[in-house]
N, C-alpha and C positions, 0 to 999 in steps of 0.2 A: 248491890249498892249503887246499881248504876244501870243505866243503857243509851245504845246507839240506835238515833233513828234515820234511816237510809233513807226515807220521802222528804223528811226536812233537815237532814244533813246537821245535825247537832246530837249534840252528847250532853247526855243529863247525868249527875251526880246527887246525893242523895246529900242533905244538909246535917248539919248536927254529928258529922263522924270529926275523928282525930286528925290531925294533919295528914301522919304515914298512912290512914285510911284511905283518906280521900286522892293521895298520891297513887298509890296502889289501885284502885277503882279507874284515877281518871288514865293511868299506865293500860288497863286492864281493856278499858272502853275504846281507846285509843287504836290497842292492837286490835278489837274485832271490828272498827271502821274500815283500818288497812284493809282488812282480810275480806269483807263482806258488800265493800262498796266500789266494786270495781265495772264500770259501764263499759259498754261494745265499744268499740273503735271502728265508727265507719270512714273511710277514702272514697270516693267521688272515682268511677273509672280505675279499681284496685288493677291490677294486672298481677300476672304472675312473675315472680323470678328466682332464681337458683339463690340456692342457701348456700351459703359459706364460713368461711373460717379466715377471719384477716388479722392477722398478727394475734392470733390466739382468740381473741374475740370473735361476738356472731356479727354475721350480716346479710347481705341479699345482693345478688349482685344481675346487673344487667348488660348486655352489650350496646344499647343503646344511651344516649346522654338523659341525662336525670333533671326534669326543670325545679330548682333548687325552692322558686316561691311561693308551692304550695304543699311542702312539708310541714307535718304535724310538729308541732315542739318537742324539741329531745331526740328527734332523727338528724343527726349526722349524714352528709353529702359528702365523699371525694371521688375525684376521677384517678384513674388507673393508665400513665404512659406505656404505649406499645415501643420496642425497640425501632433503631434508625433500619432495621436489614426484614424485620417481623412487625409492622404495625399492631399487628394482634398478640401478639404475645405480650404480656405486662410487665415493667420490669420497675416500677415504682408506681408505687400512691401519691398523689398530689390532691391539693384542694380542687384548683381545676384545671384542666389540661383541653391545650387548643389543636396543637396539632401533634398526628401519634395516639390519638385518642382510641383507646383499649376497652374500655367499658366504664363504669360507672356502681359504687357501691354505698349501700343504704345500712348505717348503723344508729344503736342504741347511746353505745358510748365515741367518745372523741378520741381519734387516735392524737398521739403528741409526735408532730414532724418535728424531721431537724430544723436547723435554721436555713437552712435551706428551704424548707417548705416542701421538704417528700422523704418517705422511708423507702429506702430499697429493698424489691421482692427479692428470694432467694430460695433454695430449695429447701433447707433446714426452718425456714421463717419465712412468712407471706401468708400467702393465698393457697387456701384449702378447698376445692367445690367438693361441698359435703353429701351431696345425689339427690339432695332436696328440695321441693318447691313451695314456696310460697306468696302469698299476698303479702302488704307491706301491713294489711290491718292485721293479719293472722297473725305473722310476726312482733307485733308491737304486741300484741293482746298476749301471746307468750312468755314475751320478754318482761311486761309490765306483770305479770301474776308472779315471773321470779324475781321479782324488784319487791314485790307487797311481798312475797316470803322471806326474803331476808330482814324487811322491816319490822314484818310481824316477829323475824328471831330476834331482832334486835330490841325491840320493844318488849319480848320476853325476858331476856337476859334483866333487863331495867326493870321490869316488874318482879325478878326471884332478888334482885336484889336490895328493892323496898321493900319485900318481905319478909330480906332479914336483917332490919331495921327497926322491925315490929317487935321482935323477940327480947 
């Protein structure tokens, strides 16, 4: 009742059906856009860095500083304070950090600081180095195919549910 065209990026719908049809088809068309139109993600000078685990979420993290003005949209930048006696040891996320400076980590989603503007690491909660490495395109191209899978769930759920609408 329908199809997605990936060269010209539109969805056709077939004319003359019922309302709940054509909800359902364009529910239907929608999810295999999600699912089947997903392009490479290339970076300019990708580098590698250590995979992580920050406050439960993924990320990438590096020891070096991160230049914030040529992230993709939807990557997340904060810096990581080293202690007053350990510079290198992290003992808080901040957005960005001058001096004390720990490293630097690249995420998907937005952590929420305090009003303060930093979470404090700790043994129970923090920072994870999960033994893995990656590019920030590898990683985005991962993270973004489980972002189209939840969407495509979600978009299913919506489509069993104008289905039984039909009934």
């Amino acid at each position: 009742d329908g199809y997605f065209s990936a060269d010209h990026q539109k969805i056709a719908i077939r004319q003359g059906m019922s309302e709940v049809q054509t909800v359902s088809a364009t529910v239907h068309e929608i999810a295999h856009s999600k699912l089947h139109n997903q392009k490479k993600i290339q970076i300019a000078n990708d580098e590698q860095y250590q995979e992580i685990e920050l406050f439960d979420k993924l990320g990438l993290f590096s020891n070096g500083r991160i230049a914030r003005d040529n992230l993709p949209e939807g990557v997340y930048c904060y810096d990581l304070r080293g202690s007053d006696y350990d510079p290198g040891d992290p003992v808080c996320v901040e957005e960005r950090v001058v001096v004390n400076h720990a490293g630097s980590v690249l995420m998907t989603e937005p952590l929420e600081l305090t009003e303060d503007g930093r979470l404090m690491l700790t043994e129970e909660k923090g920072l994870n180095f999960t033994g893995g490495f990656s590019t920030l395109s590898q990683f985005l191209q991962k993270q973004r195919k489980d972002r189209h899978t939840e969407e495509v769930e979600a978009l299913y759920s919506a489509f069993q549910n104008v289905n039984h609408f039909k009934e």
